[in-house]
Structure formats: structure tokens, C-alpha cells
PLY file of the C-alpha trace (Angstrom):
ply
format ascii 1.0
element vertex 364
property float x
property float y
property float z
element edge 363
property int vertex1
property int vertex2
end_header
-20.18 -9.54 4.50
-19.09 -10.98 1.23
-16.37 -11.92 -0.72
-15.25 -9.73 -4.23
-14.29 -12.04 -7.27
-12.86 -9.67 -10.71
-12.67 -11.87 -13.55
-10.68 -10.64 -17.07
-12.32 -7.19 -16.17
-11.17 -4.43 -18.52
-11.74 -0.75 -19.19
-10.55 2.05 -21.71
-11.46 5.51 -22.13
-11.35 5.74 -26.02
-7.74 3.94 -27.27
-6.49 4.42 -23.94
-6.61 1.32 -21.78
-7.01 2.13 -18.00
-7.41 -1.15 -16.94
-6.38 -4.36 -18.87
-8.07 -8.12 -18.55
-7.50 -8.06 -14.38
-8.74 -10.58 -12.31
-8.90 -10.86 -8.55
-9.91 -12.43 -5.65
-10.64 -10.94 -2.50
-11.80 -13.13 0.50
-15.03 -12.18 2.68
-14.14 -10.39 5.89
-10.33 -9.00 4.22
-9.39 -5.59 4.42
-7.63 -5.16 0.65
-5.63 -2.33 0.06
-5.37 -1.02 -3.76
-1.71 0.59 -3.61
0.03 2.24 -6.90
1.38 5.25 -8.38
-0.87 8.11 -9.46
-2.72 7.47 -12.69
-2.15 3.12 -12.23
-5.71 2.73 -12.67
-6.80 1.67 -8.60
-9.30 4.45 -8.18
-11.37 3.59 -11.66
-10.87 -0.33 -10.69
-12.73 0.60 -7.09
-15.52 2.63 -9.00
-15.93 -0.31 -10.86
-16.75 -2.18 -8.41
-19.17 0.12 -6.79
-21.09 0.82 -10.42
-19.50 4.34 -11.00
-17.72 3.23 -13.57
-18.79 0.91 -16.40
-17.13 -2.34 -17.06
-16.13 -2.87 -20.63
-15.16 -6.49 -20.32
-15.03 -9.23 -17.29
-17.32 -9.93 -14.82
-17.40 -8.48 -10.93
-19.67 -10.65 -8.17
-20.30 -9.55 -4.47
-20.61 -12.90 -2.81
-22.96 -14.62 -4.79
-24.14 -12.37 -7.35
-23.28 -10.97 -10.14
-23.03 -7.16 -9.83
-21.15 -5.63 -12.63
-24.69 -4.96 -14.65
-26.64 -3.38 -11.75
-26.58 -0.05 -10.94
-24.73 1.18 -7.40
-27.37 1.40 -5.24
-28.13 -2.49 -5.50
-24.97 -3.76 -5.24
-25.01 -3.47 -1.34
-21.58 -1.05 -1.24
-21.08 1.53 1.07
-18.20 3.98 -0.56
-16.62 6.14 1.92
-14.51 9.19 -0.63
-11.25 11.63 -0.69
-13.83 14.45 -0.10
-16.11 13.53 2.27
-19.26 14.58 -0.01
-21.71 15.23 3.08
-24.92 17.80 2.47
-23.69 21.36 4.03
-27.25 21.69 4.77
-28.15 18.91 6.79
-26.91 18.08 10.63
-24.25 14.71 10.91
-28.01 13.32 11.69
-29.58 13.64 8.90
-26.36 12.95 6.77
-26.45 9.47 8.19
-30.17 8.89 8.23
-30.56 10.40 4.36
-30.08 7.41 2.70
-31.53 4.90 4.93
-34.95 7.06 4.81
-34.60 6.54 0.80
-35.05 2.90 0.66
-37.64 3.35 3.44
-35.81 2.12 6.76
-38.04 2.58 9.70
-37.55 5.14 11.64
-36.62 3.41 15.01
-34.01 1.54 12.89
-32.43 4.57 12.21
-32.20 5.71 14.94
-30.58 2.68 16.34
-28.20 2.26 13.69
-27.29 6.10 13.89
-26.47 5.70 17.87
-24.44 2.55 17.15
-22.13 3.82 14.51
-21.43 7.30 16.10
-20.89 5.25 19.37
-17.91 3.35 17.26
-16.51 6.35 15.94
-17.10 8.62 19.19
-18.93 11.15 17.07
-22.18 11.44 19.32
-21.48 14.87 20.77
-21.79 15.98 16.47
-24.64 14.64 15.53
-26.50 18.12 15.88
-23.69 19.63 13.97
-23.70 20.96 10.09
-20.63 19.73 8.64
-19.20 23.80 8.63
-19.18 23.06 11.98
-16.40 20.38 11.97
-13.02 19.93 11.47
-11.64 17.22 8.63
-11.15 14.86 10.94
-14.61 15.14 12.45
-16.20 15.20 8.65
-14.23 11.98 7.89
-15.46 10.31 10.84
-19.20 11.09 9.79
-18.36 10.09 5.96
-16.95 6.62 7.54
-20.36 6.80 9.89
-22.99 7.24 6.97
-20.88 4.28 5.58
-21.49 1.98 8.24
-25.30 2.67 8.86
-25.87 0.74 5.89
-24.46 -2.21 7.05
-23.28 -3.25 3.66
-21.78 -6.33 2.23
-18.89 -4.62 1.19
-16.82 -1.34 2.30
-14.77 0.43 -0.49
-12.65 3.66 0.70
-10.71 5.66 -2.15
-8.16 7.67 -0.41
-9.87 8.56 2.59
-6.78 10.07 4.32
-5.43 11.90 1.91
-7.20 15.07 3.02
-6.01 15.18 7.03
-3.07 16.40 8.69
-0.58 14.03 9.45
-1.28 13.59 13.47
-4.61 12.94 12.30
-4.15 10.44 9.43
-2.26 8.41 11.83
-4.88 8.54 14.53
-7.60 7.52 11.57
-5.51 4.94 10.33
-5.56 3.01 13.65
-9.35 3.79 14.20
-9.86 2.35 10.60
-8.17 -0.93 11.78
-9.90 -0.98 14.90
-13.47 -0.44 13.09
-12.28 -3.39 10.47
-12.06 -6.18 13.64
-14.92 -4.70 15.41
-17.17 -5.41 12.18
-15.60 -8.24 10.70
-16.49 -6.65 7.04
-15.07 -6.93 3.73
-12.87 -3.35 2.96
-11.55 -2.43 -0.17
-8.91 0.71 0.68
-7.49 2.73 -2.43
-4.27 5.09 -1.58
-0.65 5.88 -2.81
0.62 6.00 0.15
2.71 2.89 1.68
2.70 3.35 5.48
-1.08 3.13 5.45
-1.20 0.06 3.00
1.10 -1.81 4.91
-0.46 -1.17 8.63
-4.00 -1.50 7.46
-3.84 -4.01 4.86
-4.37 -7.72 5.16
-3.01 -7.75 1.56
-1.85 -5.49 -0.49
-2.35 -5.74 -4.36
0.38 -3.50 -5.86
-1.55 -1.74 -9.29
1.07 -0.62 -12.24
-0.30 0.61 -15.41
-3.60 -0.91 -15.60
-2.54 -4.09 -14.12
-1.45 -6.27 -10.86
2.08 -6.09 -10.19
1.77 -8.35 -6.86
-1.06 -9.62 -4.26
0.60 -10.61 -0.80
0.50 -9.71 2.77
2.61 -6.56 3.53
5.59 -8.56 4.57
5.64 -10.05 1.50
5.43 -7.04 -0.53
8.59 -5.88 1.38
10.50 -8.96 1.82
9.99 -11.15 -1.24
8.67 -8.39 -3.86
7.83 -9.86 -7.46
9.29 -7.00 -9.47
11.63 -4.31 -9.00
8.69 -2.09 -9.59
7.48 -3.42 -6.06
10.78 -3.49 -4.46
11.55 0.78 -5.52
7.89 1.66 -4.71
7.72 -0.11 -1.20
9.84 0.84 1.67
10.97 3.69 2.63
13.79 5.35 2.08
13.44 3.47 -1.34
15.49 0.60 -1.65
19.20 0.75 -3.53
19.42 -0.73 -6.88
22.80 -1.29 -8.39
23.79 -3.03 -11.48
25.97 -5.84 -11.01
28.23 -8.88 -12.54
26.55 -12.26 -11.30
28.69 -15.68 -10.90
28.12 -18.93 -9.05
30.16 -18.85 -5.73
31.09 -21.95 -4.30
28.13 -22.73 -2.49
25.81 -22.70 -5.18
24.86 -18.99 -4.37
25.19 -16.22 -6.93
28.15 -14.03 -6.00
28.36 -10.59 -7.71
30.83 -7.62 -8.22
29.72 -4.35 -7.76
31.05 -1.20 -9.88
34.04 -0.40 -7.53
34.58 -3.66 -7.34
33.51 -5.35 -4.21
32.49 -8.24 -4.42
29.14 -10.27 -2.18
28.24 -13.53 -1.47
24.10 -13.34 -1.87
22.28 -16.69 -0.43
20.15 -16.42 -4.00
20.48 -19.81 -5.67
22.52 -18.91 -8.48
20.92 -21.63 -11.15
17.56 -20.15 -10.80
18.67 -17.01 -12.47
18.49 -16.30 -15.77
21.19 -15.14 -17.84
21.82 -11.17 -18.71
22.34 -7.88 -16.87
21.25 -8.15 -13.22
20.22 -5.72 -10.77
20.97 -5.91 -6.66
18.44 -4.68 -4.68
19.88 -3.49 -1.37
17.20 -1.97 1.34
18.93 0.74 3.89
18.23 -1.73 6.89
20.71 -4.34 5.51
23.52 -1.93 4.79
25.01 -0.74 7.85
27.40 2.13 8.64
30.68 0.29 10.37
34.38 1.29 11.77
37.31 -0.05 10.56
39.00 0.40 6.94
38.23 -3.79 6.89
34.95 -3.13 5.98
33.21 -4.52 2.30
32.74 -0.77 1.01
33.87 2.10 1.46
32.38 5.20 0.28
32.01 9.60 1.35
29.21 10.74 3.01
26.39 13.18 1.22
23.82 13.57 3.13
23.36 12.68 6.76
18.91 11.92 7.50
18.54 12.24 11.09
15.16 10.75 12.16
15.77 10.76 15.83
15.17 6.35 16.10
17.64 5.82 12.94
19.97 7.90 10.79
20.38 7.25 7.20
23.57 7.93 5.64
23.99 8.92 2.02
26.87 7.29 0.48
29.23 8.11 -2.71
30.71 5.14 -3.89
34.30 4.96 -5.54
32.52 4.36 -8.79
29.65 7.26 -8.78
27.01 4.98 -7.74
25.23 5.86 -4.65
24.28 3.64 -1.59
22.10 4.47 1.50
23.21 2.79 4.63
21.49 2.56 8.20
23.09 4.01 11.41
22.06 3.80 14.96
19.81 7.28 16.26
22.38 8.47 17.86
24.94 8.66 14.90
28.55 10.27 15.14
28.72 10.37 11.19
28.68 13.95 9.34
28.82 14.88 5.35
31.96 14.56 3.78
33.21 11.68 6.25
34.56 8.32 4.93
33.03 6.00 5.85
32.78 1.48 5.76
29.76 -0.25 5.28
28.43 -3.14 5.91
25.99 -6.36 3.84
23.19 -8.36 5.29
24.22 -10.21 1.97
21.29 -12.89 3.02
18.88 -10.28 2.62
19.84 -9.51 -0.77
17.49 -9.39 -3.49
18.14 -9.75 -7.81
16.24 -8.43 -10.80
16.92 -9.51 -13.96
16.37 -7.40 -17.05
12.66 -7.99 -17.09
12.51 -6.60 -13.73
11.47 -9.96 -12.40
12.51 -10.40 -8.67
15.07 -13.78 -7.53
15.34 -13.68 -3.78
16.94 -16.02 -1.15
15.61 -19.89 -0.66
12.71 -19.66 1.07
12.61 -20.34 4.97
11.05 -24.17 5.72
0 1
1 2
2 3
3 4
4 5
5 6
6 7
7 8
8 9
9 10
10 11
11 12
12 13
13 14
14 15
15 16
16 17
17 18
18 19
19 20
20 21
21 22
22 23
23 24
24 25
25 26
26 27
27 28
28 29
29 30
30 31
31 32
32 33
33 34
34 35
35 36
36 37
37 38
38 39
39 40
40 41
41 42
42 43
43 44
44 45
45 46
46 47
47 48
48 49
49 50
50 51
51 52
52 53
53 54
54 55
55 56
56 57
57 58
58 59
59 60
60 61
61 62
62 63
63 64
64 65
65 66
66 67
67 68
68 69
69 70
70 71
71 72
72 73
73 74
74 75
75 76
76 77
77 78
78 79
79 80
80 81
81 82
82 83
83 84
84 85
85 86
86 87
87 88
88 89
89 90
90 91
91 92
92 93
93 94
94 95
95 96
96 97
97 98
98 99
99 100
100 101
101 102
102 103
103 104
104 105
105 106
106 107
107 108
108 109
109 110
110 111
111 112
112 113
113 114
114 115
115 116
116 117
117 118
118 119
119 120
120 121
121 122
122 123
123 124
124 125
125 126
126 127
127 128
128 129
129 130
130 131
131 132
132 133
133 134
134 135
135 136
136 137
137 138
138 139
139 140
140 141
141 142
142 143
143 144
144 145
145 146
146 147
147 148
148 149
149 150
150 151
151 152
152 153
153 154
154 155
155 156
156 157
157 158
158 159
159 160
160 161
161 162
162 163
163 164
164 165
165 166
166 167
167 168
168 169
169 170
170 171
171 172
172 173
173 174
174 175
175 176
176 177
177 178
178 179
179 180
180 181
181 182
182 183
183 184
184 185
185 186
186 187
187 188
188 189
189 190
190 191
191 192
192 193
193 194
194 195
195 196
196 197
197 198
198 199
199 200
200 201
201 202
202 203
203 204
204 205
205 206
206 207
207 208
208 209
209 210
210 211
211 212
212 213
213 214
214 215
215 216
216 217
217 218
218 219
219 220
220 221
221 222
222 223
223 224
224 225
225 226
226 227
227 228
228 229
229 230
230 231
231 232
232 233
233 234
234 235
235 236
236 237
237 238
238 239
239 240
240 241
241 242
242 243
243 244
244 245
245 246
246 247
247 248
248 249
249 250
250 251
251 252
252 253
253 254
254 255
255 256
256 257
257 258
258 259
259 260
260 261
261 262
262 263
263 264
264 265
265 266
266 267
267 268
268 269
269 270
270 271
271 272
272 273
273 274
274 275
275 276
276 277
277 278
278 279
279 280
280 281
281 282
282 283
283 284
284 285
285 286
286 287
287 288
288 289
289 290
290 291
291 292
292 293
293 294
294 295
295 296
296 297
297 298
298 299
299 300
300 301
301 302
302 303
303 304
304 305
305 306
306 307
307 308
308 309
309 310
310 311
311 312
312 313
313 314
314 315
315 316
316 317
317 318
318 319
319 320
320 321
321 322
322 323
323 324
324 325
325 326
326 327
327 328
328 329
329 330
330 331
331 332
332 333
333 334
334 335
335 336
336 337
337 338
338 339
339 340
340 341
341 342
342 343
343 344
344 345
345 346
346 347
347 348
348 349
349 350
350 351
351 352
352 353
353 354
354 355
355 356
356 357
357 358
358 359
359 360
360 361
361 362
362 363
């Protein structure tokens, strides 16, 4: 296994640039997960890497060497796709084995490396099978197989799940994670989709327009996000945003005043912040639905989400802005109620008008 360093590496298709002067350091044995928005340049940055795509500036190594001039097939990649890309013609056998017989593996080698990896991914009662034979799950499974029997130095999977049912994406996820311990290798995973960065990932770089917004561990991302970029496209429901006054309270904590009013004592050290407009960042977890008119806010329910472990409550605020709160599963609230709500006000998080993120001291 080996290590992936990205140094200043650009690329532009004509005057658009896709990807701008990025550099990057993934660790041997991590499994790195590419997240972003559609069209934020992840997929071209892993092509790069496996010598589909040409590098206009920067350098890429693989461990030791220096890769970004060779072609793909000696870099030592293994790239697992969306669409699976097996030969229609040819058994899961001879899928797995067609590439190995190219650079001349012997044949007992094969054989043994074909046994091991559809013993990992329980695929051995296929390996007669053409892949009209098999569901998407099963043809994923032999895409991730033909993958393995390389043995490569690095793994790179560009939104692997994004074909499969959702039972099945969450049963691939897990064997994904299981398959990373088991082999110890380097894995580079491209998707848009959150849940599976943060369960798979052991960090997470978060891609924007060509560039890194932040590299941390999923808790991280969530708790302590860089930009508000990060904090709206992580978590789920997406976390409320309103604009606010900011003051120094009396601690030495910034205290602000929401539209209607209310007014919150945040545990972010007001002299770090900057001066200008400011932005709270509120996720659903930290605003709870309460009883009682003593409550901080107030506000009429929307839209009631019933999701059977939690309920998320829709609120209308007195001043048109819009807050979504957290109740308990079993949830007597209904559309159209009033309602009182609730701050985790440690748990608060500021942007200031460059989107940058000012969060709570952090825990010694």
C-alpha cells in the first residue's frame, strides 16, 4: 500500500478551470473520501490520479514515485467505477483473470488470487456467471473483485454506489468498510452523498469549485466545519442559518439577537470574530421542541417529518425566518400548532461574511 501526495496540481478544459493549484496529502493505509456537489471537480481530480485524465500543472506520487507522467496501467491503481464496466461476454472468471493474464500472471496465481477475493466478497457461487446473469449488487461485487486481484498500491472508487437500491447501498457500504480493515489498503472513494462519506471515511476532504473546502475526520466536518459551505452541505436535515446581531455578553462570549428578537448566549469567544454581518448556524439536534410559553422561541408549525426514531418540526418564526427543531419519535406536535423551542446555545456555530466558520473554544 502507499501513500498519495497532490502538489499545486491543476486542470482546465479550455478557459474553464476544473481544478485549481490543489494539493493534498493522503496517508498510506487511509480510506479518503472525495465529497462535493455535482460538477466540484472530485471525479476529474480521482482520474487524475489514476492517468485518465492529464495533469496540466502539479505533481501526483504513489508512495515513492512520481506518477503523474506515466500512463494508468503503471501506476499500480486499481479503479473500481459508477458502471461497473465488466465484458458481457466473459464469465465473473474471466472478468477477474483478464487483466492479470495481460501482464502475464501465472496461471496458478490467478487462480489463487481469484478464490481469495471472491471468498472476501462471497461471490464464489458467480464465478461461472456472465454478468446478464447478475443483479447490480452482484456486478458491483465482481467490479470491487477484479479490483482487488491486482493487489494494487492504491484503490480509487468513483461513485460506486450510486447505481444500487438503497437496502443494497447500505449493505455495500458496510462490506466496503469491512474489505478496507481486512486489507489494510490505501482507498480513495468519490460520491455526493454524505451518509456514505461520513461512515466510510477516515477523512473526508470536502471539494467546492475546483478546490478543498476542508480535510478532517467526519466528526469534524460536522462539528467544527471551516465554512458555511461545509456546515449547509453536511448533515442532514441541513443545518439552520439565520442572520444575526453579534455583541460581547458578559462572559466574554458573543451574544446575538435573532430577527424576532430573542436573544442567545453562544460559548463562541466573542474577540475572535471579526467585525460585519454574521450568520448562526443552528443544526436540528440542538434546537429542541419544548412545553411551556417560558421557552427562548416561539414559533407555528409547517411541516411535521416523522422518521419513526426522531421527528423534525418545521418552524415559522415571528419574523418569517424559518427554524427546524428536533422532537422525540414519538411526537404529539401537528402543523399549525404553536409551539417553544429550545438552544443547545454551546453548540452554536458563526459565519462571518466570508463564510468562514467561528465555533466554541475547543475542548482540552
Amino acid at each position: 500500500m502507499a501513500g498519495v501526495q497532490l502538489a499545486e496540481v491543476g486542470k482546465a478544459y479550455g478557459a474553464v478551470t476544473v481544478i485549481e493549484r490543489l494539493s493534498l496529502d493522503i496517508p498510506a493505509g487511509e480510506f479518503a473520501v472525495f465529497l462535493g456537489p455535482s460538477g466540484c471537480g472530485k471525479s476529474t481530480l480521482l482520474r487524475m490520479i489514476a492517468g485518465l485524465e492529464t495533469v496540466d500543472s502539479g505533481e501526483i506520487r504513489i508512495g515513492e514515485r512520481r506518477v503523474d507522467h506515466l500512463p494508468p496501467g503503471a501506476r499500480g491503481v486499481a479503479m473500481v467505477f459508477q458502471h461497473y464496466a465488466l465484458y458481457p461476454h466473459l464469465s465473473v472468471r474471466e472478468n477477474m483473470a483478464f487483466g492479470l493474464r495481460n501482464i502475464r500472471v501465472p496461471a496458478p496465481e490467478i487462480a489463487s488470487r481469484i478464490a481469495a477475493a471472491a471468498a472476501s466478497l462471497e461471490i464464489e457461487a458467480l464465478l461461472e456467471r456472465k454478468p446478464g446473469q447478475l443483479s447490480g449488487g452482484q456486478c458491483q461485487r465482481v467490479a470491487i473483485a477484479r479490483a482487488i486481484v491486482k493487489q494494487p498500491e492504491l484503490f480509487l472508487l468513483d461513485e460506486p454506489l450510486s447505481n444500487l437500491d438503497a437496502a443494497l447501498r447500505v449493505r455495500t457500504r458496510l462490506e466496503l468498510a469491512q474489505l478496507h480493515r481486512r486489507l489494510g489498503a490505501t482507498m480513495i472513494f468519490v460520491t455526493h452523498d454524505q451518509v456514505e462519506a461520513m461512515t466510510l471515511a477516515d477523512r473526508i476532504v470536502v471539494l467546492n469549485s475546483g478546490g478543498i473546502e476542508q480535510v478532517g475526520t467526519p466528526m469534524e466536518i460536522y462539528l467544527r466545519p471551516r465554512t458555511q459551505f461545509v456546515a449547509a452541505f453536511v448533515g442532514s436535515p441541513r443545518i439552520n442559518l439565520l442572520p444575526v446581531a453579534v455583541k460581547a455578553g458578559v462572559s466574554g462570549a458573543a451574544k446575538v439577537r435573532l430577527g424576532d428578537g430573542t436573544i442567545i448566549d453562544t460559548a463562541i469567544p466573542f474577540e475572535r470574530l471579526p467585525q460585519g454581518p454574521m450568520t448562526l448556524g443552528l443544526r436540528a439536534e440542538t434546537v429542541c421542541v419544548t412545553a411551556g410559553e417560558d421557552a427562548a422561541i416561539h414559533g407555528i408549525v409547517e411541516i411535521v417529518e416523522r422518521l419513526g426514531e426522531r421527528t423534525l418540526v418545521h418552524t415559522l418564526l415571528s419574523d418569517g425566518s424559518r427554524l427546524v427543531a428536533e422532537d422525540a419519535g414519538v411526537s404529539s406536535v401537528r402543523a399549525g400548532d404553536r409551539i417553544g423551542l429550545t438552544i443547545d446555545a454551546a453548540a452554536a456555530h458563526l459565519f462571518d461574511a466570508a463564510g468562514l466558520g467561528h465555533h466554541r473554544a475547543e475542548m482540552r
